[in-house]
N, C-alpha and C positions, 0 to 999 in steps of 0.2 A: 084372219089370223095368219102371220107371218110362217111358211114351212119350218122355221127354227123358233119359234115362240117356247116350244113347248119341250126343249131339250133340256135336259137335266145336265147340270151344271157340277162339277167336281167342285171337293174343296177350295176355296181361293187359295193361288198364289201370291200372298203380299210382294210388294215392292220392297227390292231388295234397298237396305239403307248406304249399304256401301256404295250403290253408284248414285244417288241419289243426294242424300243428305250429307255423304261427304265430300259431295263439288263445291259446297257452301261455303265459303271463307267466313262471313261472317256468322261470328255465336250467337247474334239474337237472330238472324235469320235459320241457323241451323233448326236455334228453339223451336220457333213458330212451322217450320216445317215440321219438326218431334210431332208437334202438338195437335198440325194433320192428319199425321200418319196413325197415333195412335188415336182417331176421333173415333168413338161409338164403342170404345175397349173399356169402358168404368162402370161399374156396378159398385152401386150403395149398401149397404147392408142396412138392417131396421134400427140396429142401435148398437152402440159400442160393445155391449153386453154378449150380444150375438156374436160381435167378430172376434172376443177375448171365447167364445165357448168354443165355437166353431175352429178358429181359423189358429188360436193359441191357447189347445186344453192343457190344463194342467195335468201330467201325468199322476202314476204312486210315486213317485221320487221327488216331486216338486212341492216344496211346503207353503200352505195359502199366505197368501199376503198379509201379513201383519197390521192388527188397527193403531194406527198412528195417534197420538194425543194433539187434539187439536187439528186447526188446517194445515199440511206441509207446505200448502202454495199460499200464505196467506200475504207474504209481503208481495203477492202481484195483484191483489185484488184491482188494484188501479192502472193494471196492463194495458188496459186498451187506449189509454191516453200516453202509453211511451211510445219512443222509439226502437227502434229495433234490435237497438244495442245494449239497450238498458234493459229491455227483457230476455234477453241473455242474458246477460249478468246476472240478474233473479233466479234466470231459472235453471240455471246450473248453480246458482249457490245454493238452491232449497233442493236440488236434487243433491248434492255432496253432503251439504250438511244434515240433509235428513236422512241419507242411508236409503236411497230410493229405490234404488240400481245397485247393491252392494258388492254385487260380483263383475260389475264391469265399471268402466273409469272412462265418464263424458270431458271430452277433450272438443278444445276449440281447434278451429281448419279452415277460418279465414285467412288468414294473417298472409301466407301466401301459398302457389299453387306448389302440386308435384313437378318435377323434373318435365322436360320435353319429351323423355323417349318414355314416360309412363305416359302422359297426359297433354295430346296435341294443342287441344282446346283452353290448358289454362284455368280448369275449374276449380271453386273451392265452396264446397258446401258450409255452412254455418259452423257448426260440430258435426258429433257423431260418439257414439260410442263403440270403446275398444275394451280388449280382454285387458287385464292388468300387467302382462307379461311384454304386449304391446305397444300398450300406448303410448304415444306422440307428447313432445313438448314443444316442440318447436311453430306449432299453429299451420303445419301440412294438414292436407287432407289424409292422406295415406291411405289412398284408396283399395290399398291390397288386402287394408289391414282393417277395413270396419267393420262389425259385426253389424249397428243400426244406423243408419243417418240421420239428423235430426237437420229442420229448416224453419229458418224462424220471417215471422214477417208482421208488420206492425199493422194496427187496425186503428190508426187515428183516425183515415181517412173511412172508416167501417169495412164493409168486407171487398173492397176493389181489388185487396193483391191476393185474396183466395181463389184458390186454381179452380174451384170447382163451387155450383152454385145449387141449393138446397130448397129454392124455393120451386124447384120443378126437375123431381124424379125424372122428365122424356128429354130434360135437355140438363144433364149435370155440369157439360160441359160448356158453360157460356163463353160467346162469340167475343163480351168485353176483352179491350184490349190488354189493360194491366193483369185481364183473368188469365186470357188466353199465355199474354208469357211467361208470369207465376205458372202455369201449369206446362209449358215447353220446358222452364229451368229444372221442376222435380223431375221430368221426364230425361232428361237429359244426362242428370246425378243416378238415374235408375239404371240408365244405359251404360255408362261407364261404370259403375261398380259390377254388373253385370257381366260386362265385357272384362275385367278384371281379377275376379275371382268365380271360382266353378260355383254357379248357385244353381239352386230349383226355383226358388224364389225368393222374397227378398221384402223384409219390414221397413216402412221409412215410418219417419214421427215428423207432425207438421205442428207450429205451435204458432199462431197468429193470436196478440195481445193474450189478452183471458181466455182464448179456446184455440182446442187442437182438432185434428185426425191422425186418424193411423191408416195405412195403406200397406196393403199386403202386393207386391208385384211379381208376376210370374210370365213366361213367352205369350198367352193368352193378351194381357192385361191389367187391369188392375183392379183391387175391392179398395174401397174406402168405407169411412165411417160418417155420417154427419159430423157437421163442424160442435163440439163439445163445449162447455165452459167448466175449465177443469177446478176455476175455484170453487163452483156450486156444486160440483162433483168428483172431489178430487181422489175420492177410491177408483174411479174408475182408471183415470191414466196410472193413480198409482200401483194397480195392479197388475197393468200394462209392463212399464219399468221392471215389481219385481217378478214377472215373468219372463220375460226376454236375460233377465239377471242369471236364472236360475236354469234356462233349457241348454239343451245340448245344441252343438253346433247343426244336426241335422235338423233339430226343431227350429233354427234360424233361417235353415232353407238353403246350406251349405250340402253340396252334393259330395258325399262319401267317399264315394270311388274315386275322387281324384282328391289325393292327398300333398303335403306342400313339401319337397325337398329341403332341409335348409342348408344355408350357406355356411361354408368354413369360414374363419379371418380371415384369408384372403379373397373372402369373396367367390371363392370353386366351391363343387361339390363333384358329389359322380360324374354328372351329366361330361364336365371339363374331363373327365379322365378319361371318358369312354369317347370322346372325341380326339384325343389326344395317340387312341389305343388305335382308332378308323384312319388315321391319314395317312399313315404310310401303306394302307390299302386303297387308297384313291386311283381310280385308273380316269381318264380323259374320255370323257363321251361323245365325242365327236365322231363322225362316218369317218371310215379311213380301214384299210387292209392292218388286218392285227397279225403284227410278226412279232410282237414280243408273247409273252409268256405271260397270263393274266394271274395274278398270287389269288389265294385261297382267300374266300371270301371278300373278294373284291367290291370295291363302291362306285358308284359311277358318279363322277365329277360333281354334278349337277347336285346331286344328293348330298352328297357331304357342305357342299355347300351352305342347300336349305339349312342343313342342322345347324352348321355354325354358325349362320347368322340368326338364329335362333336362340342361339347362346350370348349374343353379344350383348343384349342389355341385361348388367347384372342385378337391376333393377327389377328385371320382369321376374314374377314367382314360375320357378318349376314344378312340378308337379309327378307324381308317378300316378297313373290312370290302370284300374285295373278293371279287366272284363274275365270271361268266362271259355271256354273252347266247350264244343257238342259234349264233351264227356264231362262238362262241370269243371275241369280242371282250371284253378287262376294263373289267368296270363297277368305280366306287368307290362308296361309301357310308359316310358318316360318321356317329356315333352315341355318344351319352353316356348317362347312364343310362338303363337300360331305362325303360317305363312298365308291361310285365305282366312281372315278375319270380317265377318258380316257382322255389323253394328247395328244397333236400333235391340228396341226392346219385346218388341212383340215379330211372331212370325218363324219360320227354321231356324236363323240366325246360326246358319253352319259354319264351321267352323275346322279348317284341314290345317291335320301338323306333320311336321318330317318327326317320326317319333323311332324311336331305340327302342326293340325288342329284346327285350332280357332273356326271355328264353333260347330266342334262336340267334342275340347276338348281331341281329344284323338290323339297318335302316328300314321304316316300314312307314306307309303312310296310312294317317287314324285320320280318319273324318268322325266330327261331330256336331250332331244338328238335333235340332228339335221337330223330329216329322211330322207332317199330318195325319192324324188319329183318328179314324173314320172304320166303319164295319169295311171290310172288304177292300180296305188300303193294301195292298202289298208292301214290305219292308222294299229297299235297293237292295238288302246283304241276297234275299232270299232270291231275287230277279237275276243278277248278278252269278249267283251263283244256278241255275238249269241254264245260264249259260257257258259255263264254266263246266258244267256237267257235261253239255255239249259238244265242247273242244272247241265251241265259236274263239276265234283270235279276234285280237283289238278290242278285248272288253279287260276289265281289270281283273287279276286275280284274286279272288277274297279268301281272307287268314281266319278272322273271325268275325262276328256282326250280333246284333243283338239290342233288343230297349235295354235302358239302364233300372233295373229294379221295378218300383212301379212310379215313376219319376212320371209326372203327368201334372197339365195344368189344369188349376182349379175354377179361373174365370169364366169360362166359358162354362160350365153347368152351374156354377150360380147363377149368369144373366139367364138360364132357360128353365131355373126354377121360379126366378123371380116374375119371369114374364109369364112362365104357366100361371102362377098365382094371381096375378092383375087379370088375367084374360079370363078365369075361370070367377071372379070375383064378378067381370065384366057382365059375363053370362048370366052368374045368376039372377044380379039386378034386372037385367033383360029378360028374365025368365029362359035363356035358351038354354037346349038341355047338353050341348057341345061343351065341355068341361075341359076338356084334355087334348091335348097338339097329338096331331098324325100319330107323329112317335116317341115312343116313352124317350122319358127323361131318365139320365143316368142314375143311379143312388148316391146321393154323399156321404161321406163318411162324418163322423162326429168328430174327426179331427182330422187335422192335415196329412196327407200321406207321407211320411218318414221312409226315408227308400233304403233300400238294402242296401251292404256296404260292394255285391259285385251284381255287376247287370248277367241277365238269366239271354244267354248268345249260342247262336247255334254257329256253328263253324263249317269249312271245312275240312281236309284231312288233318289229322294233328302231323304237327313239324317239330319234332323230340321232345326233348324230355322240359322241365317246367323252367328249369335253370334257377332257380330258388332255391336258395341256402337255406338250414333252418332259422339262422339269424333274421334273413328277411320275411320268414315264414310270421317267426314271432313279432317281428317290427310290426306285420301288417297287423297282426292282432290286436298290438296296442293304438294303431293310427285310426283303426273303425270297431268301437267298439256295439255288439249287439246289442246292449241294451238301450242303445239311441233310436233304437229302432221297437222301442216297446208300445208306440202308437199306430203300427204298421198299419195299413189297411189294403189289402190285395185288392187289383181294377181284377175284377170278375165280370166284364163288360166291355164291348166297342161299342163308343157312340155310333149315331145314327147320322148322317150327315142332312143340315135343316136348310132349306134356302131363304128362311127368314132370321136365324139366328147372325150377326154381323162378326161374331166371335169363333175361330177357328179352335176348336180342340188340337193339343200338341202331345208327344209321348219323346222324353228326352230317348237316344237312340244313336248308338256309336256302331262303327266299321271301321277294319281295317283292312288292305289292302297290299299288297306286293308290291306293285309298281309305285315309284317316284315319279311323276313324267315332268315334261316340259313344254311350255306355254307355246302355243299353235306362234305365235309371234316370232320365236326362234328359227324359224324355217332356213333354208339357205339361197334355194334358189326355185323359183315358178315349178319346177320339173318333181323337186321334193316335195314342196306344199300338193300337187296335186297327186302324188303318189300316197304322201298319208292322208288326205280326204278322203282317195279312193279306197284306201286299208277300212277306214270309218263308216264308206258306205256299203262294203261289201261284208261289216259285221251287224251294218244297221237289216241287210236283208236274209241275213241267217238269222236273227232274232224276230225277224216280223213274218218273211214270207216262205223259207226253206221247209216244202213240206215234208222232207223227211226225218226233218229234227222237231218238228211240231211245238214250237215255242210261242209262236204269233204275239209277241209282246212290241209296242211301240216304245219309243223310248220320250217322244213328245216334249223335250227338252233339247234341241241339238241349234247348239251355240258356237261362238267360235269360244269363248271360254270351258266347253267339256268337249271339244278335238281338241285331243292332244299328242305331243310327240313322244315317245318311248326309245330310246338305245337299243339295241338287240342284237347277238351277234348268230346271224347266216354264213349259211355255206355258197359262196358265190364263186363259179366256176371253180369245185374243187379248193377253194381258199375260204380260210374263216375269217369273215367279214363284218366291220360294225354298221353297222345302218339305222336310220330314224325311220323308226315306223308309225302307224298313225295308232290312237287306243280313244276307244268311245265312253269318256266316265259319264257320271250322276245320272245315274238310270232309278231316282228316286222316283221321278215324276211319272215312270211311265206305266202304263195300261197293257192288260192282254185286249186282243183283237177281239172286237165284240161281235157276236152273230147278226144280219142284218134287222132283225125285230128288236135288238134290244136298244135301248137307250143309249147316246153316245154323253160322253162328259168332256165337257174342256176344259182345257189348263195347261198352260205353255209360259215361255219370257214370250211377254207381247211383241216386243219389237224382232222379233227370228220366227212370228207368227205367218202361217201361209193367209192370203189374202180371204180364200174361202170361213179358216177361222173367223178373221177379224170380221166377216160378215155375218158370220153365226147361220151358216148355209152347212147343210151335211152334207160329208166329203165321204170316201172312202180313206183307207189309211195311205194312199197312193201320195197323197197330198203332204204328210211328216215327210217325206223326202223332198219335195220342194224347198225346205227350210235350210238345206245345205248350199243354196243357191247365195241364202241370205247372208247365212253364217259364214262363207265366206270369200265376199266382197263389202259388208257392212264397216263394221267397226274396223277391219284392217285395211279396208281402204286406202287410208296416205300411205301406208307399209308398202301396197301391190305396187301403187303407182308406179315405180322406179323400175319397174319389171320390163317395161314395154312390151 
């Protein structure tokens, strides 16, 4: 046996989609890649019935589905010999005219795509259903604006264009090719609505001829249903419709805490004034002796920037996001399009905005990711912050930090109910008396977790007073209300981390942070770049090896994408001076220093991996600093060139 056979492995870090699957130009190869990436992430449920109790209970406010006279689907009985267009047409005339869906209004979204600056790729799902206050005529998709997607696909040819294959629970995902790109394009629609609106997770409806599924998608992955034939059964999807009719936005899988600005006629809201209130506090962040007089509350160039360009599609939804400080107290934060956008659907899929502090008035950067949720994972906010405790320099300052609620995906402890169930069935036919995996299995809840309307964040010092009117006090009351949340179920648990389960546990999870920086790429000249590397490394060794601060944490991610540059104004020979300093972000990934007996875990970007990792050879922690060797001559490479 090999000396690293037997090391325990941390959570995977999936493959980021951004650098990946968006080098793709084309959409059917984007697909087929989707369809990669997300292999081994589908869990089946035993029957529709299951995923309607489980995954969409009807509360006390939700009234049972009504017995219909006769069949509602009945002019599709001979669905499986149309086309695809003809059964749309059915099956949105039997869903209007039968009152199926009563509270929301199935609208078509072929016809053509959204704008460029919503939607790179030009997509148009079949329909979808929207609220009535919403919806569409014009045959957009309106990706901002869907509550369910619906995808429709013909079965003349029988089941070739269904994404997913029934005849063998170990493989749902078949390799066929019209399966495999039916199942890249729902993946794709999951992704960009996703990436489009704040979800937890997210219902799509699939209708091929005479039968459907329904699919539940969350960062884990996704549940599905056997494929259904809804006219031999047509209580079942119809109870489907009047559910999704009747829930609240939270039971849709719409995440609370971030609520949607709207527009004036012109097209402004806040966001435009409080950008408009920042510009004549922009100061130029460039190195340079500062002889002018910096105004009160100053922005640095770079920053106002970000935000404005963040403002410029009046297309893209804003949002005001709110969290918690250590004393409970709601902070707000407002924020339009991202500026680090991670695509794809399963995985962190983080997410950094230049975002506007209400309270303090000033520009702040909110990261938001889906972390890994394992016993014994440390948060960044908490890591970030004993160093910060510390007075270590070139790490970020943190505002506040904290999960969002109990916002957690569901995929992954159904595949590891599912498979204790098979394995334990396995046993007994075998007789053995091994019933149960190493480590227990989470509990689920009898319905989906509904999250709170503010995530439960530990901070550090408060920075004044809340800045909340009573006006916006009450706004927020009406934007989330409690009773959305009357299926709550508190995680009174951290999973266990399994090296056989293929599914990643995630716990949605926001920070925010002080600094705005700027992209190691900015540099100026050979003498700068190595001066902020060496700010990076000589914070990477106050956090790992400085025994008098006793931190010993690795940071096990050092890229040239998390060296970054920061403004800062020094005292240089008696003159106050701007300079670019170097600052060490996403210290998500990292680990405190293990004692030599215990078990090492890895988890890195493979490509800024030291060699000894990539061999799976135990290192000391001497070996994470190697990785700055990587980080920076890799990827900037043509940039140094020019350096001589």
């Amino acid at each position: 046996m090999a000396p690293s056979d037997n090391i325990q492995q941390s959570p995977r870090k999936l493959e980021s989609e951004t650098h990946s699957i968006g080098r793709l130009s084309n959409l059917t190869q984007r697909r087929l890649r989707a369809a990669a990436v997300m292999a081994n992430h589908t869990v089946k449920l035993d029957s529709v019935q299951q995923f309607l109790d489980e995954l969409l209970p009807r509360g006390p406010n939700t009234p049972e589905c009504p017995q219909y006279e006769g069949n509602p689907f009945e002019s599709l009985s001979e669905a499986d010999t149309k086309v695809e267009i003809e059964v749309q047409d059915l099956f949105m005339h039997a869903v209007t005219s039968g009152q199926l869906s009563p509270r929301l209004v199935m609208c078509r979204s072929e016809a053509r795509p959204d704008s460029l600056d919503m939607d790179s790729t030009r997509q148009k799902v079949d329909a979808a259903f929207f609220r009535p206050d919403v919806a569409p005529d014009d045959g957009r998709p309106h990706w901002v604006d869907q509550d369910v997607p619906v995808e429709f696909k013909s079965r003349k040819e029988g089941n070739k264009l269904d994404p997913f294959d029934d005849r063998n629970n170990l493989k749902l995902e078949s390799d066929a090719a019209k399966r495999k790109h039916s199942r890249g394009q729902i993946i794709s629609y999951a992704e960009l609505l996703l990436a489009l609106q704040p979800r937890v997770f997210l219902f799509m409806l699939l209708i091929m001829g005479r039968r459907f599924r329904l699919l539940r998608w969350d960062r884990g992955g996704v549940i599905i249903t056997a494929s259904t034939d809804y006219y031999k059964h047509p209580r079942l999807l119809c109870d489907f419709l009047w559910r999704i009719s009747h829930f609240s936005p939270a039971q849709l899988g719409y995440d609370t805490t971030a609520t949607r600005i709207p527009l004036r006629p012109d097209l402004t809201n806040e966001l435009d004034d409080i950008l408009a209130e920042l510009e004549p506090l922009v100061v130029d962040h460039n190195p340079r002796d500062l002889d002018e007089k910096l105004p009160d509350r100053y922005v640095w160039k770079h920053a106002f920037t970000l935000f404005a360009a963040s403002l410029k599609v009046k297309e893209w939804p804003r949002y005001k996001i709110w969290m918690n400080d250590k004393n409970g107290k709601p902070r707000c934060y407002l924020v339009g399009k991202p500026v680090v956008d991670s695509r794809g659907v399963t995985g962190r899929i983080t997410r950094g905005y230049a975002a506007y502090d209400v309270a303090d008035r000033r520009l702040v950067w909110l990261k938001d990711t889906w972390r890994t949720w394992y016993e014994g994972v440390e948060t960044e906010g908490d890591v970030v912050l004993r160093l910060n405790g510390a007075q270590i320099e070139s790490v970020p300052t943190v505002v506040c930090h904290g999960d969002v609620g109990e916002q957690t995906t569901l995929t992954a402890t159904w595949w590891e109910r599912q498979h204790s169930s098979r394995t334990n069935e396995s046993s007994s036919l075998s007789g053995s008396t091994t019933t149960t995996p190493d480590t227990p299995i989470p509990p689920l809840a009898s319905s989906p977790p509904v999250h709170p309307p503010i995530s439960n964040v530990g901070s550090s010092d408060d920075r004044g007073a809340s800045g909340l009117t009573d006006s916006s006090t009450n706004e927020r009351a009406r934007e989330v209300n409690p009773s959305e949340d009357e299926h709550a179920a508190p995680v009174a648990y951290n999973p266990q981390f399994r090296h056989d389960v293929p599914i990643p546990h995630h716990r949605h999870y926001r920070s925010v942070f002080e600094e705005i920086c700027i992209e190691l790429k900015h540099f100026k000249d050979a003498r700068q770049l190595v001066l902020i590397t060496l700010d990076c490394i000589k914070a990477h060794y106050y956090a790992a090896s400085a025994p008098a601060l006793g931190i010993h944490v690795l940071h096990r991610d050092i890229t040239d994408s998390n060296i970054m540059i920061y403004p800062k104004i020094q005292d240089v020979n008696g003159r106050p001076t701007l300079v670019w300093t170097g600052i060490l972000i996403d210290w998500e990934m990292s680990k405190p220093i293990l004692a030599p007996l215990q078990a090492r875990r890895m988890a890195c970007t493979v490509c800024f991996a030291g060699l000894f990792f990539l061999h799976r050879v135990l290192m000391d922690y001497s070996g994470n600093m190697a990785i700055y060797s990587c980080s920076t001559t890799s990827r900037q490479s043509a940039t140094y060139r020019g350096l001589g």
